[in-house]
N, C-alpha and C positions, 0 to 999 in steps of 0.2 A: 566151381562152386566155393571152393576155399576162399578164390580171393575175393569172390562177391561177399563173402560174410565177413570180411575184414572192414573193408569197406564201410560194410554198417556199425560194424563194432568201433571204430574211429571216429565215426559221426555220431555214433550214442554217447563215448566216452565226452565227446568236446560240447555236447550240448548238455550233457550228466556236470560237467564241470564247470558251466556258462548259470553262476549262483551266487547272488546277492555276497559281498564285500564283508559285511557288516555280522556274516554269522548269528550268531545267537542272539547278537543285540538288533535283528533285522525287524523291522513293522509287521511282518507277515509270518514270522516263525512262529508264535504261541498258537496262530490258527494252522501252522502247515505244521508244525514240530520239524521244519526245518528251516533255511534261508531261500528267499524265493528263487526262484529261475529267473535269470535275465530274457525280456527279448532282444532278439535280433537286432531291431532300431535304437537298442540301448546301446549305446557307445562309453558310460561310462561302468565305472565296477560296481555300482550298489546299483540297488532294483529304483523304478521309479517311484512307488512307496516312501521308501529309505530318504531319495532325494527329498521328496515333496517335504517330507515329515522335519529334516534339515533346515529347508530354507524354512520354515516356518518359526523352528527354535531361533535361527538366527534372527530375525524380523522383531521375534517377541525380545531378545536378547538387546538390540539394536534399544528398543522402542525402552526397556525397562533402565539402558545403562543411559540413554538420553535426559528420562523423567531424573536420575539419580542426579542427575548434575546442571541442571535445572534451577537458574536462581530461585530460594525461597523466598515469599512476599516479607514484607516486615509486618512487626503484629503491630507497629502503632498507628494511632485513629487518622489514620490519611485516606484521602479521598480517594478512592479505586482508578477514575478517568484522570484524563489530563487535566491540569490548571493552566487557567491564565496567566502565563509569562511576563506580565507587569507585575513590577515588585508591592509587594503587600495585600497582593489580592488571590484569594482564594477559589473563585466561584472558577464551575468547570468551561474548560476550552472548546469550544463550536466555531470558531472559523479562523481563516489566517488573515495574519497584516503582516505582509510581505514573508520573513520571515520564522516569525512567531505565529505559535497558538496563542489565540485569545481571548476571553469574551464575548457574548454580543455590546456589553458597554463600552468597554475599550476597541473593538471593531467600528462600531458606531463612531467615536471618534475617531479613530482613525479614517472613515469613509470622508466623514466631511472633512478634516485637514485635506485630503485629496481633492477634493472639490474645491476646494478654497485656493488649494496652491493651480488647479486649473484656471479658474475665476479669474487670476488674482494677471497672471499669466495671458489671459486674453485682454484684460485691460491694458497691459503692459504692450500686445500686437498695436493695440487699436491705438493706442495714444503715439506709438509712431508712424502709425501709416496716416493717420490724423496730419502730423507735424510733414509726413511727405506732401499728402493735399495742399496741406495749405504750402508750402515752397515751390510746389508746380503753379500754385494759382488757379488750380481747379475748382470753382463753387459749388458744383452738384457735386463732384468728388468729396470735397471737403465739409458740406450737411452730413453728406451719409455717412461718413465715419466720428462723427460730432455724437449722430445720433448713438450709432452702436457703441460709441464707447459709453453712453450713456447709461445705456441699458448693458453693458458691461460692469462698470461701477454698480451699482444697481444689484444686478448679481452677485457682487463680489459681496455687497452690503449681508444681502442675502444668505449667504453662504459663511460669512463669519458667525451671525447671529447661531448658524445652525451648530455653528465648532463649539461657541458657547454654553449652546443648550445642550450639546451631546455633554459638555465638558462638566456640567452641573448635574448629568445623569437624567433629562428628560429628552434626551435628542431622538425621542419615538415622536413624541409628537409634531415636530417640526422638523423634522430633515425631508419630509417626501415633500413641501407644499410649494417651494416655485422654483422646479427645475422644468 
């Protein structure tokens, strides 16, 4: 009988002594008037309370040294979004040309330069396989490519008026009309 009550007096002592790390500064002492009891599944020294309450200080800690160092905005009267990357111009930035932000009016110019340098680029195809036609002596070969280049040029006409208009600031109304 002796030593059956040792036995439990060893196992009260270790589970009497299996309590919260953190003592009097424990989450759960002001309602227990002491530091809590560890469970079993707790593996570290503070209660899971203690922990919880921790990571929590650290998260807000984290989040408050972050905000501290945080560039501050400037107070002067500048536009909130982004501007258009072409020099002298102010108005806010909505889409890219290549690798700027831009405008829709300087995008707009920049779409038809694009088109113009394709345009310009198929004339350039067609006037040589034109100049092959005709060295082979091919006649049906040498109409059909007569023609397209035609209507390549044509295009190309087309597509400058369009750079112009963009380039004067009306290129809404004429850049969609003969593509």
């Amino acid at each position: 009988m002796g030593r059956n009550h040792e036995r439990k007096s060893v196992t009260q002592k270790a589970a009497s002594a299996l309590r919260c790390s953190s003592g009097t500064e424990c989450v759960a002492y002001p309602a227990l008037s002491q530091p809590a009891k560890l469970s079993r599944s707790n593996p570290g020294p503070r209660c899971f309370a203690c922990e919880e309450h921790w990571a929590n200080t650290q998260l807000r800690w984290a989040a408050e040294h972050r905000k501290a160092h945080q560039p501050r905005p400037s107070k002067r009267n500048e536009p909130k979004g982004r501007i258009c990357a072409k020099r002298f111009c102010n108005r806010p930035a909505v889409e890219r040309d290549g690798e700027m932000l831009v405008c829709r009016e300087h995008g707009a110019v920049g779409r038809a330069v694009a088109v113009r340098a394709r345009r310009r680029a198929s004339v350039l195809t067609c006037e040589r396989v034109l100049r092959s036609a005709i060295a082979s002596g091919d006649e049906l070969l040498e109409r059909k490519w007569a023609r397209l280049l035609l209507e390549a040029e044509a295009k190309l006409a087309w597509a400058q008026k369009d750079v112009e208009a963009a380039e004067r600031g009306q290129g809404r109304s004429m850049l969609g009309k003969h593509r």
